[in-house]
Every structure is written in C-alpha cells, then in structure tokens.
N, C-alpha and C positions, 0 to 999 in steps of 0.2 A: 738858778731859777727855783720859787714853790712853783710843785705840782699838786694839784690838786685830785685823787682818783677817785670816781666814785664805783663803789662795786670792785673798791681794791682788795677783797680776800676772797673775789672767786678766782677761777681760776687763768684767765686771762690778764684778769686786773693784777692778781698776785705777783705773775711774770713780771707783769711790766713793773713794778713797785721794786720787789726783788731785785732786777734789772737796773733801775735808778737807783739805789741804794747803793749796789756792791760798784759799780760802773762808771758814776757820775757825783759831782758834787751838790746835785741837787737834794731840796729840801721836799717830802712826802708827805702829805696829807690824806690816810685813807677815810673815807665817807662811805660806810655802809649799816646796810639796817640788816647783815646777818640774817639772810632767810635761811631756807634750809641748803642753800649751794654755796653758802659766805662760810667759809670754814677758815678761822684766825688761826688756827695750826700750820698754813700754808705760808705763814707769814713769823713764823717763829725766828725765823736767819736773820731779820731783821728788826725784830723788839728792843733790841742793846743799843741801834742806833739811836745818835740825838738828831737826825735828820729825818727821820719816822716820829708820828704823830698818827692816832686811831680815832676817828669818833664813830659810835654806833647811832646809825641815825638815818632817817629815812627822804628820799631822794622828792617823795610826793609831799614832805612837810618846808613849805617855804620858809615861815621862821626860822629852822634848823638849817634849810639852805642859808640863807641870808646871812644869819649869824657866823657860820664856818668860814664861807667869801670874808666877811668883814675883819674878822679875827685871824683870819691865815692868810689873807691879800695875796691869793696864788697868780700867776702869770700865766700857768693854764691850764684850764681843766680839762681833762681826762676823762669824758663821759662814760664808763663800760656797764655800770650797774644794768642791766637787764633782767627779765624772764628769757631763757635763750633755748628751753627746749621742745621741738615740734613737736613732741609727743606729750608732754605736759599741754601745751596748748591746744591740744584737740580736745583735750578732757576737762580741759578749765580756761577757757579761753580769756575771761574777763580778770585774771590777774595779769595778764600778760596786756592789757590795753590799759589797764589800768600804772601798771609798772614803765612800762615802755614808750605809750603816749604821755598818759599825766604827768607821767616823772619826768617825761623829757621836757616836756611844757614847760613846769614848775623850774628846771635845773637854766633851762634857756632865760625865764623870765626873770629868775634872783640876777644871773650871770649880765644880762643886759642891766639891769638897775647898779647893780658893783662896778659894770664896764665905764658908765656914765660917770662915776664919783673919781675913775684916777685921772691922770693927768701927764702929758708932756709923753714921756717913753713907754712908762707905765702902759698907757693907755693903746700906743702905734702898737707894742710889742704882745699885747694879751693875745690867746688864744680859747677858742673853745672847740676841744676836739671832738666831735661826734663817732666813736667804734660802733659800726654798725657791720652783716652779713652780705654777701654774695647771694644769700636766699632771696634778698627782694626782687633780684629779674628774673625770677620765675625758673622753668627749667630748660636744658639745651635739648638740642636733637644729638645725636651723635658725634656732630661735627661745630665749632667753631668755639667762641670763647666770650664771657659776658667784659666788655670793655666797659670803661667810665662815663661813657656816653649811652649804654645798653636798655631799651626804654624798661620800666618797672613793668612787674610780670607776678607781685605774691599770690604762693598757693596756698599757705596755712594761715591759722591767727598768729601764729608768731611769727612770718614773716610781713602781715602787711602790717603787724603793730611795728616792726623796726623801718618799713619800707615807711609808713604815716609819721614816725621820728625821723627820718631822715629827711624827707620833707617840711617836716616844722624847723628843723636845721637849716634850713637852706634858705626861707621865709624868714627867717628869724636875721640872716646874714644880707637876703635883699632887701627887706623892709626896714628892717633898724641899723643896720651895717655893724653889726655886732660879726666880727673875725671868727668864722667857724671854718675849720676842717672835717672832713668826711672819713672816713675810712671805711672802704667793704673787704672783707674778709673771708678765704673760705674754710674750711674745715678745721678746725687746729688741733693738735693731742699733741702728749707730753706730760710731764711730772706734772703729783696736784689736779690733776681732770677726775670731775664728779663721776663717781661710778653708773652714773647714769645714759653715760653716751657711750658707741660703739665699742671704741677699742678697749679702755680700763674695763667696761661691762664685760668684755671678751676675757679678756684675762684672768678676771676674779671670778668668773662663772667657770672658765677651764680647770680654775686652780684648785674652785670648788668639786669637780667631778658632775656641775650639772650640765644641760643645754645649752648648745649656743646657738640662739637666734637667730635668723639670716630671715629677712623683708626678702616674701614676692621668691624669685628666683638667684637673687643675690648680683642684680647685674645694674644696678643703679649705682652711679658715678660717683666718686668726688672728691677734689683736689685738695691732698691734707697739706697742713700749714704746719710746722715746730712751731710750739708757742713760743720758743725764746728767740725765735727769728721774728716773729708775728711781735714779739716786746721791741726790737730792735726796731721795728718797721715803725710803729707808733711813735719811739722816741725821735724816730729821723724826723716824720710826720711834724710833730708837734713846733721841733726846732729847726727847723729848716723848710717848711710845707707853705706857699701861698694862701694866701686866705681869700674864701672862698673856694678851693679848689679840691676834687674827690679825687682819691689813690684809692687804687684794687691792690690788694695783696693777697698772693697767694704762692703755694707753695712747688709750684711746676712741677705735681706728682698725683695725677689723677689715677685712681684704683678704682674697681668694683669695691663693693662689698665685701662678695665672696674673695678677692681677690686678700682684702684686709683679714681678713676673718682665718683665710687659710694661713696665709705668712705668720702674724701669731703664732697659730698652732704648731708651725714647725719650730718657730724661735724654743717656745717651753718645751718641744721635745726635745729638744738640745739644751736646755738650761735647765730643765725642771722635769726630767722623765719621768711620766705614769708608772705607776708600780703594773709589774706586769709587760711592759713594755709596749702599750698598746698606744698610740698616735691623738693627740688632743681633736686631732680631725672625724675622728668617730664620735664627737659629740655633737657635732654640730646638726641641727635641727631648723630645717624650713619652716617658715610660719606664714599668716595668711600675711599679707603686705598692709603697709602704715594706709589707711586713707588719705588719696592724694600724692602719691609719693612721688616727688620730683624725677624723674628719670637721672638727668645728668647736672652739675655744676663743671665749671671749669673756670678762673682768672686768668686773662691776659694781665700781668702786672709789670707790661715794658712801659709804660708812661712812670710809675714810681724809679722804676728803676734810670729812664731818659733824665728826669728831670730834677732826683735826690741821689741816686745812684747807690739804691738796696735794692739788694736783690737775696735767692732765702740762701743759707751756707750749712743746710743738715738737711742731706738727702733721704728720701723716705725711709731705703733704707736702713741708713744710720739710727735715724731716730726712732724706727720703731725697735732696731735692738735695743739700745737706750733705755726706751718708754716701758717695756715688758719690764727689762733688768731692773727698772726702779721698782716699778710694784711689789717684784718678788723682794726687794730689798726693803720696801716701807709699807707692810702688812698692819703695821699698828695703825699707819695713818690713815687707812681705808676699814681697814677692820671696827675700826671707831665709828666710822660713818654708815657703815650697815649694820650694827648694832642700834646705833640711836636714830637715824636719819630715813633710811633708805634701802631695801632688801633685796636688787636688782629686779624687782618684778616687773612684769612687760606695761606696759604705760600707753596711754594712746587706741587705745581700742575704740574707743566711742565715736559715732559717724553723725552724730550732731550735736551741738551743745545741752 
C-alpha cells in the first residue's frame, strides 16, 4: 500500500511512519509544513529508506495538496497533521481553526477530487483516515467511559476545532461517499513527544532541577495511550477498519496528574539520583489551574478491539520506565528543541482570546 501521512514528523504521525517502515511493506509519503512541533530528527531511522519519501508542505495549500495525491497516488491517507495543544490554544486560538478546520476542509476536498479520478479497486479500497482526540466529548464525571457513540461535548479551542474536523469528516463520508475512518484517541506519551506536554515537560524540568507544575490540585484524569501501540492501532484502522465507522483507542490506564507527575519522580530517583540525595518530588509545584480544565477523560476501546482485535500491549507502567529511560538517553534530541523552539514555559494562561 502508499501511505500517505500528513503531520508525519510529529510526534504521533512519526510513530506511525516509523512503525510502517520498519514493520510493513508499505510505501510512506510524509506531508508536513514543519511548524514548530514537526521535528525531521524524529524521523532520522528512516531517511535510508527507498519506501520513505518527505515533502515540506502545507495541509491549507490545495495545490500542494492536489499535486502530492496526484503524484504519490496513495491508497490512504493518514490525516494527523494538527495544532494539538489545549494550552496553545487558549492563547492563540485562530491557528488552531485555521490548521484543524481549514486544513481538514482543504485535505478532505483535494482527497475527494483524487478519490473520483481512480478506478475499479483503486477506488473500493481507498481510505481517508481522520486521527482525531477523546477531548471532543467533553469531560467525564468520575465514573463511566466516553464510547463511539458519546454525544460531542468540546471545552477548549482545540477541541471543538478537532471536534468541527471530525464532523466535516463524517459530512464529507455522508454527502460525497468518499471512505473515511475516524479515530479518537486519548492521551499518548512515549519517545519523540514535544517537551511541551505533561510527561517529557516533567522530566526535562526535574532533570533541569526546576518546578514541576501540577493544574489545580493534581486530580484531573487521563487515560494514557503508548504511542507505538496508538501507531499499531491506526495501522489496524486504516487496513482492516469499515468505512465510515469511528474506533476509540485508548490505553486502559487512567492516572491523575499528580498520580503521573509523582511516578516519574520516583522512576529518576532510581535512574537519575539528585545530588544530595533529595527526592525529584520536592520539586514539584502547584499552580493556579488551565482555564476550563476538563476534569476526567477516559476510552472504552472494546468496540476496536470486538471488531479489529487491538487492544494496547505496554502497560502504563512499562512504558512510562521506558519513556523517562529514553529522555535521559536522547538529551541531544530535546536539548535541541529547547534551545531553538521552546523553553518549557507555562502556556495557556490567558482567559480570552
């Protein structure tokens, strides 16, 4: 099969590329315009391939669309290019409508006009996969689980812009009968994650000897995903998934916060002791809470697993020793990105646009 990825050098997209490269015979097409969360160093394992192909290029210029469709005649695209983070999106909300609706409009409307020109298998066998969050239904109470049926519920701009693309996804599948897949997702960490979200932020702030932040009181929920089980889950998706039909994946491991925040701290006191011998959990530092803060997430993802039969194989965990171990192992690769990109500073502060 081409695959087509768009927003293959973040950090989801990378998995999944990664993933199809080393695992599969298929041929890779990544599609991204490299903002500042596209980092091509995550993608370095597979440069040497002649099944890998890069273009830098952006998801809201249809031309650029059109031409990569025409020219790499994928069997299915891989939509993950996004703005993905809630705290970015409070403070800038209008690139995240602009990235996430326009883009997806644009990615929907090239793919429908390519969909029209093949022909016979070609054509039965296309897909267009939509990677989208578990944040568009909103938040739970303490008790039950968002299903594929769960009515939409966004509380930030970044989630009603994915919740508004997943809807043009679905519109785009009833009206034109153009073969899309869905995917909601919830939480993911693992190798390669922007030092801008919880866990990696955690790590490189302990490592640094500064604060570690903890939302509110630290008791907001959320069920983390390994991203290379979350790549697995997409590739089952894509080749194996009905069209027209949504899968929840997640990763049957819901934590607090504080719950994530402490674990860490004990993993580097065992892999990375303070000089001194003092506990990474005396850093840690209460802050006023995100505006909006979801309370809980949580995926039921027994319908993927009923009716593809995935389910996740890297318990929380496993993967968060793992996920520490690599950091402390690939300093150059983040150490890069807070040099030039991104300085872990707190994001999201602002209570209206």
């Amino acid at each position: 099969m081409r695959i087509m990825v768009t927003g293959g050098a973040g950090f989801i997209g990378s998995a999944l590329v990664r993933r199809l490269i080393a695992h599969t015979d298929h041929q890779v097409l990544v599609f991204d315009k490299l903002t500042y969360a596209g980092v091509l160093s995550s993608l370095e394992s597979v440069d040497a391939s002649d099944r890998y192909r890069f273009i830098r290029a952006d998801i809201c210029d249809p031309d650029a669309v059109a031409k990569a469709l025409k020219d790499f005649r994928p069997n299915v695209v891989a939509h993950l290019a996004a703005e993905s983070h809630v705290d970015r999106s409070i403070d800038g909300p209008g690139e995240f409508v602009q990235t996430n609706l326009v883009g997806t409009f644009v990615m929907l409307n090239q793919s429908l006009g390519y969909w029209r020109t093949l022909q016979g298998d070609e054509k039965a066998d296309f897909r267009f996969h939509h990677i989208s969050t578990d944040e568009v239904f909103g938040s739970l109470g303490d008790h039950g689980a968002f299903t594929e049926t769960t009515p939409y519920d966004p509380r930030s701009p970044y989630s009603a812009s994915k919740a508004g693309s997943d809807h043009l996804v679905r519109a785009w599948g009833h009206t034109y009968g153009l073969p899309v897949l869905i995917t909601n997702c919830s939480n993911n960490y693992g190798p390669f994650h922007f030092p801008e979200k919880l866990i990696p932020l955690i790590i490189i702030r302990a490592l640094g000897g500064e604060a570690l932040p903890v939302y509110g009181d630290g008791s907001n929920v959320r069920d983390w995903l390994h991203v290379d089980d979350h790549a697995r889950a997409l590739k089952t998706v894509f080749e194996t998934g009905r069209p027209g039909e949504t899968y929840n994946v997640g990763g049957n491991a819901e934590r607090t916060n504080i719950e994530v925040v402490t674990t860490i701290c004990k993993i580097l006191d065992r892999l990375r002791p303070r000089t001194g011998g003092k506990p990474y959990a005396d850093q840690i530092s209460y802050v006023a809470d995100r505006p909006g803060h979801d309370h809980r997430y949580a995926i039921d993802a027994s319908k993927i697993t009923a009716d593809l039969g995935w389910t996740p194989s890297v318990t929380f965990e496993e993967g968060i020793e793992q996920t520490v171990l690599w950091y402390l192992e690939n300093q150059a690769w983040w150490q890069d990105i807070l040099d030039v990109r991104y300085a872990t500073q707190r994001l999201g502060v602002a209570t209206h646009g």
